[in-house]
N, C-alpha and C positions, 0 to 999 in steps of 0.2 A: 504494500500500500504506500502510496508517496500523494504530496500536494504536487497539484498540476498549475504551474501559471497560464497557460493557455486554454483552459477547458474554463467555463463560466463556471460559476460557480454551484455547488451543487450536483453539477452532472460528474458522471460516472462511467471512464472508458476501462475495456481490458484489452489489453494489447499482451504480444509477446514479441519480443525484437533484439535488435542489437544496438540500437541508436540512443544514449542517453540524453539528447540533447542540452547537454553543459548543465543536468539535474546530480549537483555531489550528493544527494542520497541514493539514486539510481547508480552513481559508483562507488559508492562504499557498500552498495549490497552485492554488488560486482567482487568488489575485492573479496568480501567476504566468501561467497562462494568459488574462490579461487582462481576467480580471473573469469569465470565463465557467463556470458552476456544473454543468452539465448533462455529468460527464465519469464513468464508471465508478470504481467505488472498491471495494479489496478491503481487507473489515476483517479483521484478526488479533486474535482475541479476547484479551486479556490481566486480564479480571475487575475487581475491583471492590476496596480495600481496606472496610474495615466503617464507617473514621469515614468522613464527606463533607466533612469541614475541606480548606480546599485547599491547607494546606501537607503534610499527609497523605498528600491523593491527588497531588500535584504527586511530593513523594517518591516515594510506589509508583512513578508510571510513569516515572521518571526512576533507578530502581535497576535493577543490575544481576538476571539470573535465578539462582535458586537451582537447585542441582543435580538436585533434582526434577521443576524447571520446564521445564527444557532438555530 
């Protein structure tokens, strides 16, 4: 299971691949399974903040949900 910044929020994809698209928890579950890339992944959409600065988006995905959110 990982947060996805490109899926809106809420939706739910599964995929299985080799692409982690620059997501470090998608490679450190990599590492973890000893290098091997080819494992199912279920993203939880959690959206996009508007700036792309990456103290910005590192914030959004690192804050708590608002009561909306939840």
């Amino acid at each position: 299971l990982y947060d996805c910044l490109e899926t809106k929020p809420g939706r739910v994809k599964i995929t299985t691949g080799y692409s982690f698209k620059g997501h470090n928890g998608l490679k450190s579950i990599s590492q973890e399974l000893g290098g091997y890339k080819d494992f199912q992944r279920i993203a939880i959409g959690i959206g996009r903040p508007e700036s792309r600065e990456q103290a910005v988006v590192s914030d959004y995905v690192l804050s708590k949900f608002t009561g909306e959110e939840k």
